[in-house]
C-alpha positions, 0 to 999 in steps of 0.5 A: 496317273495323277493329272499332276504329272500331265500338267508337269509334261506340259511345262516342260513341253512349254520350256523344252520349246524355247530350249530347241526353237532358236535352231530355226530363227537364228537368220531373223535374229541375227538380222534384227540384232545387228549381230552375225548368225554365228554370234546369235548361235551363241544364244543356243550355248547360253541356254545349254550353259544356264541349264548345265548350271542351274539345275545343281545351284536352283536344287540346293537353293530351294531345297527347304521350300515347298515344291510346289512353291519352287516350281511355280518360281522357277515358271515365274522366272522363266516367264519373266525372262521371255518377256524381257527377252521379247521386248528387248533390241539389244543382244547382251539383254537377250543374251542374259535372258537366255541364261536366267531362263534356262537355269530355271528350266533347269530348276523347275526340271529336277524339282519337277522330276522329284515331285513325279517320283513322289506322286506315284509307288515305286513300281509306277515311275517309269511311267511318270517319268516318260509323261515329264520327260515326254514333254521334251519329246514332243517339243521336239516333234510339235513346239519346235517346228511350230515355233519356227513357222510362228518365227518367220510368219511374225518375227522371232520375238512372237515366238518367245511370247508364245512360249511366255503365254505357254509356261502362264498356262502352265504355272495355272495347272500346278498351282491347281493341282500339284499339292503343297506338300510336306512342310520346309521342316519336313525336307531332307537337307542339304547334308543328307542330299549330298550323301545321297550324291555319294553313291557309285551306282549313281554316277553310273546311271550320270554316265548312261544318261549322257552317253545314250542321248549323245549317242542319237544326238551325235547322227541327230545333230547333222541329219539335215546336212547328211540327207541333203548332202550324202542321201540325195533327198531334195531339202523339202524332204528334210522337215518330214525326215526329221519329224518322222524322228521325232514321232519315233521318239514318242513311240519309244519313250511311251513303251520305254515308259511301260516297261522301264519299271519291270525291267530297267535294265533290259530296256536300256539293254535293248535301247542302246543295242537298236541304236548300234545297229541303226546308227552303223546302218546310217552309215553304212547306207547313209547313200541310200534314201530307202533305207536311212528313212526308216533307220533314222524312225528307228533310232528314235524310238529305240533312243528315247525308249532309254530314258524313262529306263534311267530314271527308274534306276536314278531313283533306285540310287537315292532315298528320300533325299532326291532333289539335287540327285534328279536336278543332277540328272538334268546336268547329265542330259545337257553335258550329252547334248553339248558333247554330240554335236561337238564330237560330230563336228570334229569328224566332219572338220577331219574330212570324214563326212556326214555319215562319220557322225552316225558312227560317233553316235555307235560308239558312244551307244557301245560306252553307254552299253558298258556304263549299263554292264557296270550299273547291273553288277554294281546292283547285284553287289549292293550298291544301289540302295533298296528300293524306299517306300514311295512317299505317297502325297495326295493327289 
């Protein structure tokens, strides 16, 4: 595997982190800001808006530039904005930073997932895919809870340096190692990656993108909540809960990885189906700590094992024109983190309690089992596109 792709997880580790460590400083921020800590959530939903946006608008904008040259932007920009959003004492500024970073994480994902497709053959992007997507994982597992401990011990805004310092490193290891690649002249345009957004099949694979990841993130959101509320465990437990979930998901997204290239469509099968079972077992036993402790490793692993599955099939869809389909793909993913918590919150605001949430989290890992049924038969009747030569650029 290029040392290319490493370096890509490892940007997308440093961004992922500033995507999810606001969960853990919202009281410091609100305090420091003058503002209520339901006003400083709000940072949260401008980071998931800047993302849901940027990823179609960036890809389109830099569709003729050099990817290397996008990506090492889209890092300057981000950097950029932390920055400014470490050293400003106004809200509205901190406010408009998260916008301006998140659309360039946005940027810098689709571009970055494009160019891992093209690093490696056909039958290697699975795997590709789980090392850049894995970066997100391991935000989750490592960034977010160290970004956190860095919050309270130094004040939020040492944490938004951090992951400035982070993503510096990180511009460093592309420009040393991502190649140039092909000339702007040489890029497909924007006519042919329009059409290249025209295929159901495509749509399909959208669909299972947000579907499987809101199907975790519905139980995932309210897993704090459910564990001190409904299983019983003392709050200190929670970290290690929630930790354990995570080192799931790198288990999951390292074999989904190996085997998602041979057989996408078994895995997804299999991913979706363990996250059925696990969630109707939280549910079920959610007054049980014996049991939701191991259920909750689980449905990490069993979750994250999808994505690199969806990639190999996202690519399947698409020819040489890829950029805005796999920036597209980043839209999907924030549309299911958007949905989950929103849907959770609306059976527990009907009275339902913590343990609905794991059975909105089945039901939406049933839907995403039909979107895998339609993409399979849409596959055999022809509509995904053959499988392109893998454009080989030197490493």
């Amino acid at each position: 595997m290029p040392l290319a792709i490493y370096v890509l997880g490892f940007a997308i580790f440093a961004q992922g982190t500033s995507e999810f460590m606001l969960a853990g400083l919202l009281p410091g921020m609100a305090a420091d800001l003058g503002v209520s800590v339901p006003d400083a959530g709000l940072l949260i939903s401008a980071y998931a808006l800047g993302m849901l946006v940027g990823a179609p608008v960036l890809a389109l904008a830099t569709l003729r530039w050099p990817r290397r040259t996008s990506l090492l932007v889209f890092l300057g920009v981000f950097v950029v904005a932390h920055v400014v959003g470490a050293v400003t004492p106004g809200y509205g500024v901190l406010f408009a930073s998260r916008l301006v970073g998140a659309a360039a994480c946005a940027g810098f994902f689709g571009v970055a997932m494009a160019a891992a497709a093209d690093l490696v053959p056909a039958n290697a992007r699975g795997r590709a895919m789980s090392i850049v997507i894995g970066g997100i994982t391991v935000a989750t597992v490592a960034g977010v809870p160290a970004g956190t401990f860095l919050g309270q011990s130094l004040g939020w805004r040492a944490a938004f340096w951090t992951v400035a310092a982070l993503s510096v490193v990180a511009a460093v290891g592309v420009a040393a190692t991502l190649p140039g690649g092909r000339p702007a002249s040489g890029a497909p345009g924007l006519r042919a990656e329009l059409r290249s957004m025209a295929r159901p099949g495509l749509w399909v694979v959208y669909g299972t993108q947000a579907l499987s990841f809101s199907s975790m993130m519905a139980t995932f959101s309210y897993l704090g909540a459910l564990l001190t509320d409904t299983t019983g465990l003392p709050e200190g437990w929670t970290p290690a809960v929630l930790a354990l979930f995570g080192v799931g998901s790198v288990i999951g997204i390292g074999v989904g990885g190996r085997v998602a290239d041979a057989r996408p469509f078994t895995t997804l099968t299999v991913g979706m189906t363990g996250v059925i079972v696990t969630s109707a077992g939280v549910a079920l036993l959610a007054g049980h700590a014996w049991a939701v402790v191991p259920l909750v490793f689980l449905m990490g692993a069993f979750g994250l094992a999808t994505n690199p599955a969806t990639s190999v099939r996202l690519y399947a869809n698409v020819g040489e024109a890829r950029t805005l389909a796999g920036s597209a793909a980043t839209s999907a993913f924030n549309v299911g983190n958007t949905l989950a918590p929103w849907l959770g919150g609306l059976v527990i605001g009907a009275g339902l309690g913590y343990r609905s949430t794991a059975w909105v989290g089945a039901a939406m890992a049933t839907a995403a089992l039909g979107t895998v049924a339609l993409g399979r038969l849409l596959d055999r009747r022809g509509a995904a596109s053959p499988e392109p030569a893998p454009v080989r650029v030197p490493a």
